[in-house]
C-alpha positions in Angstrom: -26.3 -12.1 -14.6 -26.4 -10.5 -11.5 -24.5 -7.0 -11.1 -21.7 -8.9 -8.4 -21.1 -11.0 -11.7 -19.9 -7.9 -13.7 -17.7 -6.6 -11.1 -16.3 -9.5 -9.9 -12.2 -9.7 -10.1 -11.3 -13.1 -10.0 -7.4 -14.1 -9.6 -5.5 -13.2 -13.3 -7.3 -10.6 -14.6 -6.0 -7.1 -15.0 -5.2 -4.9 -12.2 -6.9 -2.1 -14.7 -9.8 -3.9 -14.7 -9.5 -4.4 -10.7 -8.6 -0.8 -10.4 -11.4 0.2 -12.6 -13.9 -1.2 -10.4 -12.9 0.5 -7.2 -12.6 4.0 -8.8 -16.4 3.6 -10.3 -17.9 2.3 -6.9 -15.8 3.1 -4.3 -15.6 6.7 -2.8 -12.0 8.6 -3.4 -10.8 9.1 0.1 -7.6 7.3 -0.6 -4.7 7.6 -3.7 -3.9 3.8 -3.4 -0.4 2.9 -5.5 -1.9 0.7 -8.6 -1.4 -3.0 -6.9 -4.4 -4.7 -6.1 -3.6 -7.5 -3.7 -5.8 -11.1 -4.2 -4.0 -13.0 -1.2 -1.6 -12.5 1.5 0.5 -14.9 3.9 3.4 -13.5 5.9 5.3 -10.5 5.1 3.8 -11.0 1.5 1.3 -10.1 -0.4 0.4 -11.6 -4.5 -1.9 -9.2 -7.1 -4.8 -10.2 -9.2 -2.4 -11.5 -11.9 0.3 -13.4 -9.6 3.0 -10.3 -8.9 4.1 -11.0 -5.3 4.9 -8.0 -3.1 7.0 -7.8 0.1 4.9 -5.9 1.9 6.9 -3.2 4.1 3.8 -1.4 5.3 1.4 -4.0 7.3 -1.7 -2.3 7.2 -0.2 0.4 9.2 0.7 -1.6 12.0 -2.8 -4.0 11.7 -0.9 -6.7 10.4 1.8 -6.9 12.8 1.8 -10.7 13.4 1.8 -10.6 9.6 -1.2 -12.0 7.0 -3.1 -14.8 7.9 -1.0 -15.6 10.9 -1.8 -19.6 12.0 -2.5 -18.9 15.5 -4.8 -15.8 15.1 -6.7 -17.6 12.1 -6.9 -20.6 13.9 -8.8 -19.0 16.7 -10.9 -17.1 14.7 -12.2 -19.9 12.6 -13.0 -22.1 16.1 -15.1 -18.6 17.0 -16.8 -18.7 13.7 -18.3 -21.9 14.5 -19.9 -21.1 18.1 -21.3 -17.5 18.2 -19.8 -14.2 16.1 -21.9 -11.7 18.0 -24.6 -11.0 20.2 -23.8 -7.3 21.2 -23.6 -6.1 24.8 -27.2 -6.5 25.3 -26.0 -9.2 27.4 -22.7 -11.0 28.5 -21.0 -13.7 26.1 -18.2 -16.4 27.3 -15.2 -14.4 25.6 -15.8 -11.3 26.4 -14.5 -11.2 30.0 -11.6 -13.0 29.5 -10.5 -11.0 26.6 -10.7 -7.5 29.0 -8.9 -9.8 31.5 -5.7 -10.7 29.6 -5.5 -7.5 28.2 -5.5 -4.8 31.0 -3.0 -7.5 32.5 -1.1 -7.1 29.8 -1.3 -3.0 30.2 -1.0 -3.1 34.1 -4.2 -1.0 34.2 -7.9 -3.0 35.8 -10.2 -2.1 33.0 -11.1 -2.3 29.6 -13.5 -0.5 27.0 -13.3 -2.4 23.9 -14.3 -0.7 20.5 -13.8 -1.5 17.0 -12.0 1.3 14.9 -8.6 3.1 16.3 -10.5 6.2 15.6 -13.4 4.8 17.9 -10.3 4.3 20.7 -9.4 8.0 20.6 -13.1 9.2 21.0 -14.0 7.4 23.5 -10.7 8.2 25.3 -12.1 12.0 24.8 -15.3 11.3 26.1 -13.9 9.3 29.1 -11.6 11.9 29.8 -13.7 14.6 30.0 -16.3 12.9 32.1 -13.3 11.9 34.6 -12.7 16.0 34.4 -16.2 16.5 35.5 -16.7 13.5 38.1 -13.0 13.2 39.4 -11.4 16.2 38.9 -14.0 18.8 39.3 -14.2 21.0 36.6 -17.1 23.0 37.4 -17.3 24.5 33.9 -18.0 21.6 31.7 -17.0 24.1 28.7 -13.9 25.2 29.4 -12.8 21.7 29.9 -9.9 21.1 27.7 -7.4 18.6 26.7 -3.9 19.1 24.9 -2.4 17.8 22.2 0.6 17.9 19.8 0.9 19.6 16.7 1.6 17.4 13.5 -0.4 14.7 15.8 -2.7 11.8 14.0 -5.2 10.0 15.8 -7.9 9.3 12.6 -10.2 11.6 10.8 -13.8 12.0 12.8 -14.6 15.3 12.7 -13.6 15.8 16.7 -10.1 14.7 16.1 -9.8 16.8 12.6 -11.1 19.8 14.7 -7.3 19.5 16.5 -5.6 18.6 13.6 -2.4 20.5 11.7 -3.9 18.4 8.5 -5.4 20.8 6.2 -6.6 17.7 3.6 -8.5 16.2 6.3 -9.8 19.7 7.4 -10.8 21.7 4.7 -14.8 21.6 4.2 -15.4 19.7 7.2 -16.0 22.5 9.7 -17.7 23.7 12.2 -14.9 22.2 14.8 -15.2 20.5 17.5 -13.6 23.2 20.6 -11.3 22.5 23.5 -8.3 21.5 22.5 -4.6 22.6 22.8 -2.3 22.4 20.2 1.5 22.6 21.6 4.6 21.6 19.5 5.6 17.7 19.8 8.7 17.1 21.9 8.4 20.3 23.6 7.2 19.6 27.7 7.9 23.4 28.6 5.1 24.4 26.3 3.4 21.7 27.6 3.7 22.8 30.7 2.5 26.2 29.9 -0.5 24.8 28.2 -2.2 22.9 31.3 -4.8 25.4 33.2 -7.0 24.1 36.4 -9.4 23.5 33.3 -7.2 20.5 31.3 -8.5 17.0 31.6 -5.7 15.5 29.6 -2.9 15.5 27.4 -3.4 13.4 24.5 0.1 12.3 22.4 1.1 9.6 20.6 4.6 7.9 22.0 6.1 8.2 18.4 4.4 10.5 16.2 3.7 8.1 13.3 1.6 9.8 10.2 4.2 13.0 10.9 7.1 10.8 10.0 8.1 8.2 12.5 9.2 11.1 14.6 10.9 10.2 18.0 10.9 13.1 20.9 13.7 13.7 23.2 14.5 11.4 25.5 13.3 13.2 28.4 10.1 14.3 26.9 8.0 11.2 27.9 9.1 11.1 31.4 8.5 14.8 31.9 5.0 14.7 30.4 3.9 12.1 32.8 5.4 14.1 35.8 3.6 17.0 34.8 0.3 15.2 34.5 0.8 13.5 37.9 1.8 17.0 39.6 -1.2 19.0 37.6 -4.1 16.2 38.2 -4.4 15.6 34.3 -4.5 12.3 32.7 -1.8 11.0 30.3 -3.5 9.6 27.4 -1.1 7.5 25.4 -2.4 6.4 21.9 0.0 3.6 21.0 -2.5 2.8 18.4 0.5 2.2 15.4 3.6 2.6 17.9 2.2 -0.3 20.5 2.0 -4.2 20.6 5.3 -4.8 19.3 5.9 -2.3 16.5 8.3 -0.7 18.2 10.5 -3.7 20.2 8.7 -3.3 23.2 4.9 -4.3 24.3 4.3 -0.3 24.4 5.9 2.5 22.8 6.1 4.4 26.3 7.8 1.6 27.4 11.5 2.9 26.0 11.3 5.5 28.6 9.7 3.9 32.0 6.7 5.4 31.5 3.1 4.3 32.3 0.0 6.8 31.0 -2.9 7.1 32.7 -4.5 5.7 29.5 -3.7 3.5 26.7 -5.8 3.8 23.4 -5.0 0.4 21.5 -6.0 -0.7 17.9 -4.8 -2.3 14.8 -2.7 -4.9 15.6 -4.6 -5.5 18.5 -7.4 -7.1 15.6 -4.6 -9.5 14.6 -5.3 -8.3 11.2 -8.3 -10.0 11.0 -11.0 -8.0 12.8 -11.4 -4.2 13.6 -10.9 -4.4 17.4 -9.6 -1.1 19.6 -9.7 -0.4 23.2 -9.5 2.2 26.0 -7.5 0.8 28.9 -7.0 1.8 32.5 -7.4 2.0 36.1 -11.1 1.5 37.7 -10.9 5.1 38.9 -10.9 6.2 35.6 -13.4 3.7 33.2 -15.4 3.8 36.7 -16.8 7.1 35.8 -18.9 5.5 32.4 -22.2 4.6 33.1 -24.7 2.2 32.0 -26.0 4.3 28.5 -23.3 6.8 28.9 -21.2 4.8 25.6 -21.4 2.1 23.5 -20.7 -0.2 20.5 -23.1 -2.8 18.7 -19.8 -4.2 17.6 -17.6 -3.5 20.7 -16.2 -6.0 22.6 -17.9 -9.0 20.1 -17.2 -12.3 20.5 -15.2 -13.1 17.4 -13.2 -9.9 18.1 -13.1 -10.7 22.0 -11.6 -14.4 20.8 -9.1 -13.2 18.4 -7.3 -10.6 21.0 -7.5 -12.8 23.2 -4.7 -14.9 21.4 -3.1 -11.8 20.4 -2.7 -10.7 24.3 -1.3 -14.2 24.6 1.3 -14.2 21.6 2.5 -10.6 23.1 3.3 -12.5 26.3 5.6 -14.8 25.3 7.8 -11.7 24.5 8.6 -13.0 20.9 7.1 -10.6 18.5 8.8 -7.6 20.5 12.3 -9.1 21.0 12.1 -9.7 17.3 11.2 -6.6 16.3 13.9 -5.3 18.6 16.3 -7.6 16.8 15.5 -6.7 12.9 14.9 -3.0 13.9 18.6 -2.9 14.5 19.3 -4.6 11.0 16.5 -2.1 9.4 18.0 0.8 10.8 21.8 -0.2 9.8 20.4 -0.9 6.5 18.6 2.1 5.7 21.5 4.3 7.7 23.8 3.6 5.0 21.7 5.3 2.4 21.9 8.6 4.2 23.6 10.8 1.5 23.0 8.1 -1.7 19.6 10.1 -2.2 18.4 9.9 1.4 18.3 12.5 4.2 17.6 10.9 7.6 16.4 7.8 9.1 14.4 7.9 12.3 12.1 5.3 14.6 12.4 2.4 16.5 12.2 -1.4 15.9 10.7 -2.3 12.9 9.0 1.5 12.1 11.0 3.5 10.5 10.5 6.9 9.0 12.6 7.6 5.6 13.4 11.3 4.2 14.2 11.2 1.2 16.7 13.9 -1.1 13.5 15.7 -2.6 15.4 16.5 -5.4 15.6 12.9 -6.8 11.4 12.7 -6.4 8.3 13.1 -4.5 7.5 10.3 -1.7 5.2 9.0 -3.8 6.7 8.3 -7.0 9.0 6.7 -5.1 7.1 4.5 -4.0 5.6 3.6 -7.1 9.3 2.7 -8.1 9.5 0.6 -5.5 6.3 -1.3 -6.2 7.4 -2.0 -10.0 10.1 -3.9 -7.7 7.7 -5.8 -5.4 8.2 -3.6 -2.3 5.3 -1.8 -0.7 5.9 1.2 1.3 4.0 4.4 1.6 5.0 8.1 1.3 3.5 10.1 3.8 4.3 14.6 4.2 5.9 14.7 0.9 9.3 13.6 0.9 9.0 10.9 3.4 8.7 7.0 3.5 7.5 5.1 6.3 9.0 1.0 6.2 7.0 -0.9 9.1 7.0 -4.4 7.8 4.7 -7.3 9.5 6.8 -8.4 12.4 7.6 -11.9 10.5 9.6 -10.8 8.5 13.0 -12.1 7.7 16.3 -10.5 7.8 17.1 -11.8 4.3 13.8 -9.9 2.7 14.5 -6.8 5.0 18.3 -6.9 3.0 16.3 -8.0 0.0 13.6 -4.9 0.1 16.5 -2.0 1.4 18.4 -3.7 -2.0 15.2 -2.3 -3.9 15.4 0.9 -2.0 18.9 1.6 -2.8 18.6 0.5 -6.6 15.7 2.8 -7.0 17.9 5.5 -5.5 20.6 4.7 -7.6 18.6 5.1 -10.7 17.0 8.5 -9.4 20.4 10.1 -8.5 21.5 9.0 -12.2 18.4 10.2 -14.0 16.4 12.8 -11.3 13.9 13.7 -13.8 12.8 10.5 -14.8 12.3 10.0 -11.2 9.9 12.4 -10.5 7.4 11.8 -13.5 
């Protein structure tokens, strides 16, 4: 017996036993809730021992097309045939069509791909700051700088913790990477006061997702891109969670008319199969990397290549965002109603939204767990806060079917607060 046969879960044993597993082997970077998922098709997901879970949290946006979605396997078990990966040591067949459909799909003429949404925002940095040095002129590559927004996510390398408000993902990991600008979210006067003949870029997310689902004034957007086009900075936009669909439109920016300079893209943009990211814009700003300047063994692959490829092609047809438009509205109404029945405020757009709930009644979290012991999976994020952002699939009978949950667990919180937090 091999040490793979002692660790092995197979479908219908225990979830301890599952559990047990990952907590002896697997490094503690993440407080999972206690449901250990065997398969997935849909907007659902079924545990080792047959529980099936509506699941309202899709990977964080990675599984917007939802689990196992025909078209996306389809291609990607016709890839798996042919050739998976060659790296970019030299050109492969899906590779050029894949940059192709997608900075069509952005308006922009160029593409970086990458693997990891993480990987998107570093390599936005690096391309930005080389477009400060190349483009723009900053003479002083060390007092380059680019700003950002406070309460901002955009992953956990030690360059984007280093501009982080996060003390978890902080703490112990110093020394910091410098030049950054932290200004608050929403407010383009502070913006404004932020930019010096030394800022490359400002770096924001649309909708601020970690944070909350937090949505800034309606003029913010529009006035961030006028200040970036009036000061010579680029507008990076990571639409890493808010883009391809999430939100009811292709991009996030897109509620407000605006086009960045740059669009970092992940998640969903992998189907939910593959890790597959991207940098995307105009030739006078991916024209300043080099031949050795960046790369990716992984980047740009074929199997990845082949499978966002068909995802490019599946946001065309306009489906996935005017359906996500649609059941947003339904979400929204839903979850509206429970403002003052144990929650506080609702917030986001299309099928993201961001949940506060009464803190009195319990923590995020064991809400959550509540939740799950009803088959809905959510996830608590800043406390008090829920975020529902189903797969895009899903129906408006299990978004009234999962808010039901919601509201019983509320009911039963409000009637018995202690219980709820324990």
């Amino acid at each position: 017996m091999t040490i793979l046969d002692t660790v092995m879960t197979e479908p219908g044993e225990s979830t301890s036993a599952a559990i047990a597993v990952d907590e002896r082997y697997a490094a503690h970077n993440y407080s999972p809730l206690p449901v250990v998922a065997a398969s997935a098709e849909g907007a659902w997901i079924t545990d080792v021992e047959g529980r099936r879970y509506l699941d309202c949290l899709a990977a964080y946006s990675a599984v917007n097309f939802g689990h196992r979605n025909p078209e996306v396997v389809a291609t990607a078990h016709a890839q798996l045939d042919t050739v998976t990966l060659v790296s970019r040591a030299f050109h492969s067949d899906r590779l050029g069509p894949f940059c192709a459909a997608l900075a069509t799909l952005c308006g922009k003429d160029m593409v970086l791909p990458m693997n990891s949404g993480a990987e998107a925002v570093e390599s936005g940095i690096k391309v930005a700051r080389k477009w400060g040095t190349d483009v723009k002129g900053v003479k002083d590559t060390n007092s380059s700088n680019i700003i950002v927004a406070h309460n901002n996510f955009h992953g956990r390398t030690t360059t984007i913790i280093s501009f982080s408000d996060d003390e978890t993902a902080r703490r112990g990991f110093g020394p910091y990477t410098p030049g950054f600008r932290a200004v608050p979210f929403g407010d383009a006067d502070a913006l404004a006061a932020a930019i010096d003949e030394n800022t490359v870029a400002v770096l924001l997310e649309p909708i601020q997702g970690e944070a909350g689902i937090i949505v800034p004034p309606s003029d913010y957007l529009p006035r961030v891109r006028a200040l970036c086009t009036d000061r010579d900075v680029l507008m990076i936009a990571d639409e890493i969670q808010a883009g391809l669909a999430r939100t009811g439109r292709t991009f996030a920016c897109d509620h407000w008319g605006v086009v960045p300079d740059v669009y970092l893209l992940g998640k969903a943009l992998g189907g939910g199969v593959v890790p597959l990211s991207a940098v995307v814009a105009n030739r006078d700003v991916l024209g300043v990397l080099h031949p050795g300047e960046h790369g990716s063994t992984f980047g740009g692959n074929p199997l990845a290549a082949a499978i966002g490829t068909t995802v490019v092609a599946m946001l065309e047809r306009g489906e996935y965002q005017s359906r996500s438009a649609e059941l947003g509205r339904r979400l929204h109404a839903r979850l509206g109603d429970l403002v003052g029945r144990g929650v506080l405020a609702v917030r986001g757009m299309g099928l993201w939204a961001g949940v506060d709930v009464d803190p009195r009644i319990g923590t995020g979290k064991s809400v959550s767990l509540r939740l799950a012991a009803r088959g809905v999976l959510v996830k608590d994020t800043h406390g008090s806060t829920l975020r529902f952002a189903p797969p895009i699939v899903i129906t408006a009978d299990e978004i009234d079917w999962a808010v039901d949950q919601f509201a019983a667990v509320l009911a039963e919180a409000l009637a018995s607060p202690t219980a709820a937090t324990a």
